[in-house]
C-alpha positions in Angstrom: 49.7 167.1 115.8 51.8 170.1 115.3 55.1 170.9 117.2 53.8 174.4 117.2 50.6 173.3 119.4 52.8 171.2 121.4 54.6 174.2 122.5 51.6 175.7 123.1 50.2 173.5 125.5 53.9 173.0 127.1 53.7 176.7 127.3 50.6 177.3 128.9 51.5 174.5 131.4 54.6 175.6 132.0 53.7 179.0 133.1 51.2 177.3 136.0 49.6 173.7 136.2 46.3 173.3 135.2 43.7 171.0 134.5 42.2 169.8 131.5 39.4 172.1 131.7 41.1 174.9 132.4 43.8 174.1 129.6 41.1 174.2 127.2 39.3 177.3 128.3 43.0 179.0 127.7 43.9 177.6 124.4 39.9 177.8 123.0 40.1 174.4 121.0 38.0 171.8 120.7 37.8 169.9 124.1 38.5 166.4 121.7 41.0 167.8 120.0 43.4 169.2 123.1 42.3 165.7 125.2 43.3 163.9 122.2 46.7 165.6 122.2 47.2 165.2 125.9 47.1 161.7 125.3 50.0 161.4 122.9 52.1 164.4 124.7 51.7 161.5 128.4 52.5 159.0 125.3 55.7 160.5 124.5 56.6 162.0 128.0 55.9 165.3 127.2 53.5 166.1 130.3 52.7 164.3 133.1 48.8 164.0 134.4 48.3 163.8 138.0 45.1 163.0 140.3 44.3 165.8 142.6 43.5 164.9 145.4 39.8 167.1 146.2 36.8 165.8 148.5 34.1 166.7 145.8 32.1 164.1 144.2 32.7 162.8 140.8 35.8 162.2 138.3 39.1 163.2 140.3 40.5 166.5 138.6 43.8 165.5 136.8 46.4 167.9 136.9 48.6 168.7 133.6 52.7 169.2 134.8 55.4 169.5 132.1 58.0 167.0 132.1 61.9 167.5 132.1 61.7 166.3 128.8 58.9 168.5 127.9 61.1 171.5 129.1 63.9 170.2 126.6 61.6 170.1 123.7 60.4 173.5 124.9 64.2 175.1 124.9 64.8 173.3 120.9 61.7 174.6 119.8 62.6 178.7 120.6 65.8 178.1 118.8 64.5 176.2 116.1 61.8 179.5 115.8 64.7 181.9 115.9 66.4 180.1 113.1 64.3 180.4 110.1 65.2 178.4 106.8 67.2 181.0 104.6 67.5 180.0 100.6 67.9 182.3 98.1 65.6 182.8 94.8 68.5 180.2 92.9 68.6 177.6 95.2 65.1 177.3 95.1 64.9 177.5 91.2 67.6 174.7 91.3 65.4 172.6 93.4 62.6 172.8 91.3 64.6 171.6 88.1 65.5 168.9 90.1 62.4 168.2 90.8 61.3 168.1 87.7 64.1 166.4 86.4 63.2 163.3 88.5 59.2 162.8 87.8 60.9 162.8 84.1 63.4 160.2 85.2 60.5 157.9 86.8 57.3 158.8 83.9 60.0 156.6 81.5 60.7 154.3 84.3 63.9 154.9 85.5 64.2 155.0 89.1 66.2 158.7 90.5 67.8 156.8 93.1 69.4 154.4 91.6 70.6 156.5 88.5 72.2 158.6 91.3 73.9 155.8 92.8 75.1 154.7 89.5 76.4 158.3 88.6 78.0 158.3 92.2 79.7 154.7 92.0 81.4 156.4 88.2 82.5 159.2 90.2 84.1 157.2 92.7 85.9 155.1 90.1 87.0 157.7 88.8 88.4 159.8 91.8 90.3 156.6 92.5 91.7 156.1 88.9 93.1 159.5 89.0 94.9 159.0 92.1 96.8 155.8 91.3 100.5 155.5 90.7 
């Protein structure tokens, strides 16, 4: 599941309860898919779903809220939107020669990681070499 769809359910909640019907008549997904993702939003406290209380036969409507902590993740998600990931055409070009660097480094077996913290521990040593007495 998507933290873009969770905000779009939270959204769409927000605005006015609902039930689950409803919510998916709104959003147009499959009726699995958003009852599936209603579970794991009550899972992780997301939403709350409520009986309401009707005189009507049959399964009791269950009504959809948004949580406090559904509002929080709400509020992080608009300023994570309005903060796009900036890199420029060389930082990108630096991470691909990285990349490439370590599927070399492990097609002959090395392991990246700990050639790192190998290069690292030298550095260190040396840093503290240089400042001694």
């Amino acid at each position: 599941m998507s933290l873009d769809q969770r905000a779009h359910i939270l959204n769409t909640v927000r605005s006015a309860p609902c039930g689950v019907r409803e919510l998916i008549q709104k959003l147009r997904w499959r009726s699995s898919h958003v009852i599936s993702l209603l579970e794991k939003m009550k899972d992780e406290r997301l939403i709350k779903l409520q009986r309401a209380r009707t005189r009507k036969r049959g399964r009791p409507k269950k009504s959809i809220t948004c949580t406090s902590l559904g509002l929080a993740f709400l509020e992080t998600h608009k300023k994570l939107q309005t903060k796009p990931l900036r890199a420029r055409k060389e930082d990108l070009d630096h991470a691909v020669k990285d990349a490439l660097y370590a599927e070399r480094l492990a097609a002959n077996g090395h392991s990246p990681f700990k050639l790192f913290m190998e290069l690292n521990t030298i550095a260190h040593n040396i840093k503290v070499a240089s400042e001694a007495p």
